[in-house]
C-alpha positions in Angstrom: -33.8 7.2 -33.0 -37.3 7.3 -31.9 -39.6 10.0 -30.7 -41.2 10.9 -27.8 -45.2 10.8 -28.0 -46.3 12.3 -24.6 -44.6 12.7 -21.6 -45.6 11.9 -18.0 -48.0 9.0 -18.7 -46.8 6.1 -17.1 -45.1 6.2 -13.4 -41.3 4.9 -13.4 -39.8 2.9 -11.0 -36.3 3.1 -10.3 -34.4 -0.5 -11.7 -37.0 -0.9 -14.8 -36.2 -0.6 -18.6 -39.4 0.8 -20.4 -40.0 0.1 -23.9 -42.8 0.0 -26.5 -43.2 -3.6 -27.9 -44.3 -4.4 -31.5 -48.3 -4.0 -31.1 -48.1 -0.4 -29.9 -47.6 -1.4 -25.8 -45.5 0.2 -23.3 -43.8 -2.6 -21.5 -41.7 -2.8 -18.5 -38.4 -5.1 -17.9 -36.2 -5.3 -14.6 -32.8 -4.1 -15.4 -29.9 -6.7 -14.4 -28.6 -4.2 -12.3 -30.6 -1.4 -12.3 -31.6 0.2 -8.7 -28.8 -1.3 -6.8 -26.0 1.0 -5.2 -22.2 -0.7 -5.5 -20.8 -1.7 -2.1 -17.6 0.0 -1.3 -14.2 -1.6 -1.8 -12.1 -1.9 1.3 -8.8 -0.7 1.6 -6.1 -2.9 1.9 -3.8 -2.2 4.3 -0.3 -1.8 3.6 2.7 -3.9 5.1 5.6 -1.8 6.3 9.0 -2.9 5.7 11.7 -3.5 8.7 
């Protein structure tokens, strides 16, 4: 697992994936779904039966 060097340098934004890339860089990638909120499901209305 890796280690954290120093905390609080870099801003986040809410949807991004931060990483640091093979020459040392902190890099940021937009998460597929990251930042989004899920609509709600409707609800189905039930038929009654005579």
């Amino acid at each position: 697992m890796g280690k954290v060097l120093v905390k609080n340098v870099i801003k986040r934004k809410k949807g991004y994936l931060y990483y640091v890339d093979g020459k040392g860089n902190v890099c940021e990638a937009k998460m597929a779904r990251g930042g989004r909120k899920k609509k709600k499901k409707k609800a189905k209305k039930k038929k009654k039966k005579k």
